[in-house]
N, C-alpha and C positions, 0 to 999 in steps of 0.2 A: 635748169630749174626743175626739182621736185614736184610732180602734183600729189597736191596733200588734201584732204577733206576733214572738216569737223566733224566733233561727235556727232551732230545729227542730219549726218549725210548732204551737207550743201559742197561742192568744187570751191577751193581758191587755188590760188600759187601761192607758196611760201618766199615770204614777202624776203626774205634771204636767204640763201646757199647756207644750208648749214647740216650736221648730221643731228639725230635725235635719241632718246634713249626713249622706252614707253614703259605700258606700266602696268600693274595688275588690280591690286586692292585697292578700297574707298579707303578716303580718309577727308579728313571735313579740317578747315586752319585753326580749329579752335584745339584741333591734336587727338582724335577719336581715330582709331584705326580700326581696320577689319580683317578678318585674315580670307582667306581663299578656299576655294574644294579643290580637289586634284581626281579627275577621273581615271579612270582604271588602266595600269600600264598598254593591258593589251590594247588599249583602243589609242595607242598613243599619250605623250604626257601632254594632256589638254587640261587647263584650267580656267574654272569660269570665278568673275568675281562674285564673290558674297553679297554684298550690297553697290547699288550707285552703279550697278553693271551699263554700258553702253552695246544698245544691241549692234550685232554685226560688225563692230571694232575689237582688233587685238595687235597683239605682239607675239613678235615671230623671233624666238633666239634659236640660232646658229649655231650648231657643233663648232669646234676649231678655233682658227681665227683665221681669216684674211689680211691681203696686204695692205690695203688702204680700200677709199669710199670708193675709186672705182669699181675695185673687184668685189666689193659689196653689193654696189647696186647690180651689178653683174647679176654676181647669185641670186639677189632676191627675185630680178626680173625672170631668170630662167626659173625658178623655184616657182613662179605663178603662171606660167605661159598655158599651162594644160586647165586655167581655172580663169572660167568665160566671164566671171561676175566678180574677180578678185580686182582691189583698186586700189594700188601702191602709195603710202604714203610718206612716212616719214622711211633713209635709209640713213640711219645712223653712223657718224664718223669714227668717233672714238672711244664710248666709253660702255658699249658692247655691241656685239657680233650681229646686230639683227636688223628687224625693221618692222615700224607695225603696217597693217591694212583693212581695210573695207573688203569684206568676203561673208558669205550666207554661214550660219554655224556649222552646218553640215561639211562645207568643203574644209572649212578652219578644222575642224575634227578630224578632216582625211589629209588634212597637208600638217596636221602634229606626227601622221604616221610617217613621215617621210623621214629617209635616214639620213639626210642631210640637216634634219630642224632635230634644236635640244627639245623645245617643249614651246608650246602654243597657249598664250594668256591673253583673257579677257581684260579689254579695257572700261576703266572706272572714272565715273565724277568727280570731281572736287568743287566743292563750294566753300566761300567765305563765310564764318559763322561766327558768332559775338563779338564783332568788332563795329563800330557805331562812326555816321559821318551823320552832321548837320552844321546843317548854314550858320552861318555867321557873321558879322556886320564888318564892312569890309575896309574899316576903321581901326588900329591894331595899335598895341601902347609901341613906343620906343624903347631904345635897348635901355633907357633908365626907369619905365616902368615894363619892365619884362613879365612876360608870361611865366605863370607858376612852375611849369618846369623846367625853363632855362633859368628862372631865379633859382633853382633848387640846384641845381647841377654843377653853377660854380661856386658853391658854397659848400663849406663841410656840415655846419649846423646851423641851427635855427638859432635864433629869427629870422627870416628872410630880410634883404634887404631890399627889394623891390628890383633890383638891375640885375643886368649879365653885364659881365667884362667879355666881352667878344673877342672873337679869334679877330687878325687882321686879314679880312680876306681874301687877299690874293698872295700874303707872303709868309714867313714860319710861321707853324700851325695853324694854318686854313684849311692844310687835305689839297693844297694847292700841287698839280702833278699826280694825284689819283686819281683810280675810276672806282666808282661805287657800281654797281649792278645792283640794280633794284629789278625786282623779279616781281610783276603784280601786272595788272589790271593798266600800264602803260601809262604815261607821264604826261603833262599838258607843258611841254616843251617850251610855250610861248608865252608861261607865265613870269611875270616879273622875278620872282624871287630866283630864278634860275637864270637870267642873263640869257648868254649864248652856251650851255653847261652841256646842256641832254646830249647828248649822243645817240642816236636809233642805233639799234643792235639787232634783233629781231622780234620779228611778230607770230604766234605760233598760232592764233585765234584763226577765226572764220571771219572777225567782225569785218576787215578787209573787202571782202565779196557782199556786204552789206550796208558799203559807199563810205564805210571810214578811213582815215587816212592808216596807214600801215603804223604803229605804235599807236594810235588815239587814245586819249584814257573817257574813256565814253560811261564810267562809273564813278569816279573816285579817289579809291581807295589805293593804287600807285601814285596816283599824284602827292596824295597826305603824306604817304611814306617813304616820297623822293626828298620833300621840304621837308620833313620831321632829320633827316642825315643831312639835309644840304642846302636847306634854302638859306639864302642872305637879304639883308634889308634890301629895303626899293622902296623907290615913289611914288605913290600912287596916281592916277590921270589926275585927281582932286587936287594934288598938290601936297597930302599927306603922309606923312615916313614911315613905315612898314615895320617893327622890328624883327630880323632876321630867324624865320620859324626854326632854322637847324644847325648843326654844329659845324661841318668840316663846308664853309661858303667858299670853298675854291677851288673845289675837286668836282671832277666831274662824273655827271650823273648817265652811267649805259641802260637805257630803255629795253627790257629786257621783259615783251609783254606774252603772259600765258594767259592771261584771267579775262574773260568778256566782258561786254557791257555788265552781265548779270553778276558778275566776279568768278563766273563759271568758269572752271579748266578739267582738264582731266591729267591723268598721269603719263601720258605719252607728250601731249604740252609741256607738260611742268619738264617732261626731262629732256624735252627738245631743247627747251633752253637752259639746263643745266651743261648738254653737250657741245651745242654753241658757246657758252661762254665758257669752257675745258679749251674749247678750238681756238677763240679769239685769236686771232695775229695783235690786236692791241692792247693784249690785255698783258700787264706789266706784272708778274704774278707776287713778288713783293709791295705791291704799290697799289695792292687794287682788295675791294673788299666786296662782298656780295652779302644784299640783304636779303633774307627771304622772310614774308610774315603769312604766310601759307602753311597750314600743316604737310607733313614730311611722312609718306607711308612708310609701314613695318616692312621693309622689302630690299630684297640684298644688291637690284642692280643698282636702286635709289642711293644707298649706302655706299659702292661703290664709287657711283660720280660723285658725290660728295665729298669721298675722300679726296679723288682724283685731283680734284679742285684744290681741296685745303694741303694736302701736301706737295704742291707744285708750288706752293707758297701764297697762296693768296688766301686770305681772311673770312671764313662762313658765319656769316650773324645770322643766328634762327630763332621765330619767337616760340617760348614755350607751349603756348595754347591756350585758351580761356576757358580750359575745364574744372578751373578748379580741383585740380587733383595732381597724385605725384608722379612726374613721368620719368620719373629716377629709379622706380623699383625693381622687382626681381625679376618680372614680367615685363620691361621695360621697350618700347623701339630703340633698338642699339643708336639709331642717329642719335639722340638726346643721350645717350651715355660715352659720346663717342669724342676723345679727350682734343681732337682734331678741331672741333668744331666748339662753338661759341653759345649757348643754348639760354635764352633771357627774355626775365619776368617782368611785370608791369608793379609798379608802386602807384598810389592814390597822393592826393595832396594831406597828407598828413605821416607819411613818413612809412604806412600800412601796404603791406599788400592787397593789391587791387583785388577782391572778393572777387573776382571772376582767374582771376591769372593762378594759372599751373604752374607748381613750384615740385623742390624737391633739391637734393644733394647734388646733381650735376646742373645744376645752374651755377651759372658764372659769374651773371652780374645780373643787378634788377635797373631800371629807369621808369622814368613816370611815363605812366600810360593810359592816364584819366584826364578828360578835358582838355587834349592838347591841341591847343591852335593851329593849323598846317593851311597849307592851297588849296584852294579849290580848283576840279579839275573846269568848270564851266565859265571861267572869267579868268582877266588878265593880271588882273590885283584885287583879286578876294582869298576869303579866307574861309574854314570850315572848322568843326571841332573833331578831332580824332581822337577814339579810343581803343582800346584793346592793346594784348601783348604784340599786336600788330604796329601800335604807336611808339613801345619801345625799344622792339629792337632794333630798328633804324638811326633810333638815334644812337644805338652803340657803334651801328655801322661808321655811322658817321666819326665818334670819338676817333674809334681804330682805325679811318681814314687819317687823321690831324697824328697820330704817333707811329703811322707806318713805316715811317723813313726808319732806313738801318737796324729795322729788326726781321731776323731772317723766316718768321714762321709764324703760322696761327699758336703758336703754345708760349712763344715770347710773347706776342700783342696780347692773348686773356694773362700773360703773368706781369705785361705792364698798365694792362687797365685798371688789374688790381689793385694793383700798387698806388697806382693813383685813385683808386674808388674812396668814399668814404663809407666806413666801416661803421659796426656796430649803432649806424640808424636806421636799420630798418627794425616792423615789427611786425607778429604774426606770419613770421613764415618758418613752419615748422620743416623742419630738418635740412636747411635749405642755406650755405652761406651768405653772413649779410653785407654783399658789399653793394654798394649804389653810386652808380654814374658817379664819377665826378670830374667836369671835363674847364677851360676856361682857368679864371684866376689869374689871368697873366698881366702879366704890367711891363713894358718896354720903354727902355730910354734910346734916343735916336743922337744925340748928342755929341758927334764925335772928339777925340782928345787925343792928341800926340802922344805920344809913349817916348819917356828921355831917359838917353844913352845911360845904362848904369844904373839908374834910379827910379823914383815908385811913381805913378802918380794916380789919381782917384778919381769914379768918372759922377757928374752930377750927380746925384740923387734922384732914386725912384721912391716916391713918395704913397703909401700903401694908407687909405682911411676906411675901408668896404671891408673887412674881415673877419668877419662875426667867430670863427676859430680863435680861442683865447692864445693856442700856442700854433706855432709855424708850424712843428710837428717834422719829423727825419719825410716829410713830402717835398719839403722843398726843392726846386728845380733852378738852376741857374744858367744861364745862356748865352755865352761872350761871342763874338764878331770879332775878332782882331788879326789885324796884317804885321805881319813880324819875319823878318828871314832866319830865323831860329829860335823855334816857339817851344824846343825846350831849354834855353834861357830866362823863359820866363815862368814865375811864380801870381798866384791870382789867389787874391782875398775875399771874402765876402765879408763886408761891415755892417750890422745890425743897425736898428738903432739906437739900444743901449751903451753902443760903441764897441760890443763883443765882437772879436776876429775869428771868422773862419775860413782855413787856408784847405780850397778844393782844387789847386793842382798846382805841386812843387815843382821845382827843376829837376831835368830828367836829358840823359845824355840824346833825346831827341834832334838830330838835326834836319828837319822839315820845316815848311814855313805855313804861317797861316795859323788861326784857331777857330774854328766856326763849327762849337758845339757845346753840348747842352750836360751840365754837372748835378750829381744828385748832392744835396748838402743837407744832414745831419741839423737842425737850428731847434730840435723839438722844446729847447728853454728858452727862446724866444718868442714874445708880443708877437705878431703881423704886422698890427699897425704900423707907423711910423717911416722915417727915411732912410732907406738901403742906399747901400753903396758897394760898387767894387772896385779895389783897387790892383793896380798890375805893375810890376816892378820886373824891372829888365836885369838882372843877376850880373852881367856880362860887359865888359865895356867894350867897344870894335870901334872902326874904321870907316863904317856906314855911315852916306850922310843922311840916313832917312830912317832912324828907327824904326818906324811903325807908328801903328796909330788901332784904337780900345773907337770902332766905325758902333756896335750900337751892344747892349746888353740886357736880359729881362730875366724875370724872376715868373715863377707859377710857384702860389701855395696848392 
């Protein structure tokens, strides 16, 4: 075990084994960054923060590289032994050469001259800034009177219709088999809308050494934005039904806490646990997504873990900031221009960008992020209002959790959120494309039906009345379940309710068995409303005496 100390010089233990990265410049979550001074080669490359500086805290990067954390912490401790008042903290695993410490400026400016250290940086604040939690009456509509922005989400246009069509959640698209990483101020594990879900991962705070439990969310502001990707309905002790604050309700949520009671962290926090969840042993790197609604400094080791993350394959949701301004331009922090990564705005209930949310050309996608209902970190079934681009990009986390399966990389998952966003509603966001959440809409039939030797046959009808989209639109999704000992035998129709046929997968010299997957179908000259059908016809006559059988099917507009 590590001993590590917070910014304001109190002892804990880091509540888990893990390596850290640290940091340099302030930067505030609303996305304000700062740049650095660099002192004069001769006296070594020492850099002190610009603003938010923490006295007597830095990082210490490493010429070379090493072979693993042993021979890290090795180095670091031999690198400090001649320095009586140095206090080792974080030695990071993988995702640079260093480690930061507690040390007086004076010795930090003679241990930059050492020809084994690249360069010696001050460490910096981070606070939470424009993002709003209050109380809320712990009484919450049903998934048929849903909260404005899950009515908005599975819908393409307006008028709203008062519900969400909810995932099912525990089986296809629920996020059922993922990990989210929510990166914040720590999670209230024992609220209803999370089950048994949270997972602790690590604690990088001090709050620990000041009697809370190691992940506690003793503010807030993680909890809101564990439920806004993942909470699911629940009972309340009163007897009344909850509706479900977030998207992917069967995936689970990794406690991933930087941020204090106060939402305080700093950049050695923040990238401690960027480098713990690089390390994870369970972290499934297609299968898992990380949220973050923290601002992201202008800084290359930052830049780095981040990549590291996203191209190992696991999915970075980062919210853009509430500055109201563009964080796409020329002058830009590369994270927000950085094609790897996932970068999202907040929308208002009216279709508008949220007057506080920073926009601009590498945003991705926008979600609502005004007045939205989420947990409370201080009860077991209440509720609070959350806002900021803190409230939406969670929920994108959450979508990209429910479509992660079989897609190999964060640049497929933003080119199929796309695809399924709804486009051209949003308004007032200059230079900035407009696609907006759109997650939900699904309808499932369970209804099993024999499949005969030879011949077609058609499974109940999914009957659609909630579709405010006048046409289906080339969005449509279709989704078969079927046992068949030669599944390219068979032929599969999609029947409107006009009675139009569309035929999304022929006969093909396949011989594998099974179908249990999800078809894009073309229907943009179709109503929604009305009664679907798919029908499956077996091409082939054999000797089986068990064809097969069409076990359940659904559709997503």
């Amino acid at each position: 075990m590590i001993r590590v100390s917070d910014a304001f010089g109190e002892t804990e233990k880091w509540q888990r084994r893990a390596g850290a990265i640290a940091v340099l410049t302030a930067v505030t979550a609303s996305g304000t960054f700062f740049s650095t001074a660099v002192a004069a080669p001769s006296d070594g490359d020492f850099r002190t923060a610009a603003v938010n500086a923490i006295h007597d805290r830095y990082l210490v990067v490493l010429k070379g590289e090493s072979a693993g954390l042993a021979e890290r912490k090795s180095n670091a401790r031999k690198l400090l032994e001649s320095y009586a008042d140095a206090q080792l903290d974080y030695v990071y695993q993988s995702t640079v050469n260093g480690f930061s410490v507690q040390m007086p400026e004076e010795a930090a400016r003679r241990l930059a001259t050492d020809p084994a250290v690249d360069y010696v940086q001050q460490d910096a604040s981070v606070t939470v800034t424009g993002d709003t939690l209050s109380s809320r009456p712990a009484t919450q509509a049903v998934e048929d009177q849903a909260s404005w922005n899950m009515d908005r989400i599975d819908q393409r246009t307006r008028p709203l219709d008062g519900k969400f069509n909810a995932n099912n959640p525990t089986g296809p698209n629920s996020g059922s088999g993922t990990r989210i990483y929510v990166t914040d101020t720590g999670v209230n594990s024992t609220h209803k809308t999370f089950g048994n879900r949270v997972k602790f991962g690590i604690d990088t705070t001090a709050d620990p050494s000041l009697g809370y439990a190691p992940g506690q969310d003793c503010n807030g502001h993680g909890t809101a934005a564990a439920s806004v990707a993942a909470g699911a309905a629940y009972t309340q002790d009163s007897g009344d039904v909850t509706h479900g604050y977030g998207i992917a309700r069967g995936a689970d949520i990794v406690n991933v806490k930087w941020g204090n009671c106060a939402a305080n962290t700093s950049h050695t926090r923040q990238l401690a646990g960027l480098d713990w969840i690089h390390n994870d042993s369970l972290r499934l790197y297609t299968r898992s997504a990380v949220s973050i609604s923290y601002g992201i400094p202008d800084f290359p080791l930052i830049h780095n873990a981040l990549n590291q993350i996203a191209k190992s394959g696991t999915t970075v949701v980062i919210a853009a900031g509430n500055d109201s301004a563009d964080v796409c331009g020329p002058l830009a922090n590369p994270t927000y221009t950085n094609p790897n990564l996932i970068i999202v705005g907040a929308s208002d209930e009216n279709d508008n960008r949220a007057d506080f949310s920073s926009y601009g050309k590498c945003l991705a996608l926008w979600a609502p992020g005004v007045n939205i209902p989420a947990a409370a970190h201080n009860q077991n079934d209440a509720s609070t209002d959350f806002a900021g681009t803190s409230a939406a990009a969670p929920a994108v986390a959450g979508a990209a959790a429910v479509i992660l399966y079989g897609l190999p990389d964060t640049a497929a998952v933003k080119a199929r959120l796309r695809f399924e966003a709804s486009e051209n509603q949003m308004h007032n966001i200059p230079d900035t494309p407009a696609y907006l959440l759109h997650v939900g809409g699904r309808y499932q039939d369970t209804t099993a039906v024999n499949l005969v030797d030879g011949g077609a046959v058609t499974s109940t009808p999914i009957t659609v009345s909630d579709q405010a989209d006048p046409k289906a639109r080339n969005y449509l999704k279709v989704r078969v379940n079927i046992t068949h000992h030669t599944r390219g035998d068979l032929a599969l129709d999609l029947i409107a309710p006009d009675g139009s046929v569309y035929r999304f997968k022929s006969p093909n010299p396949d011989t594998g068995d099974d179908i249990n997957q999800e078809y894009d179908v073309d229907a943009s000259s179709e109503a929604p409303n009305g009664q679907w059908r798919v029908r499956v016809t077996d091409t082939k006559s054999d000797t089986q005496a068990f064809d097969g059988r069409l076990i359940d099917w659904g559709l997503q507009f």
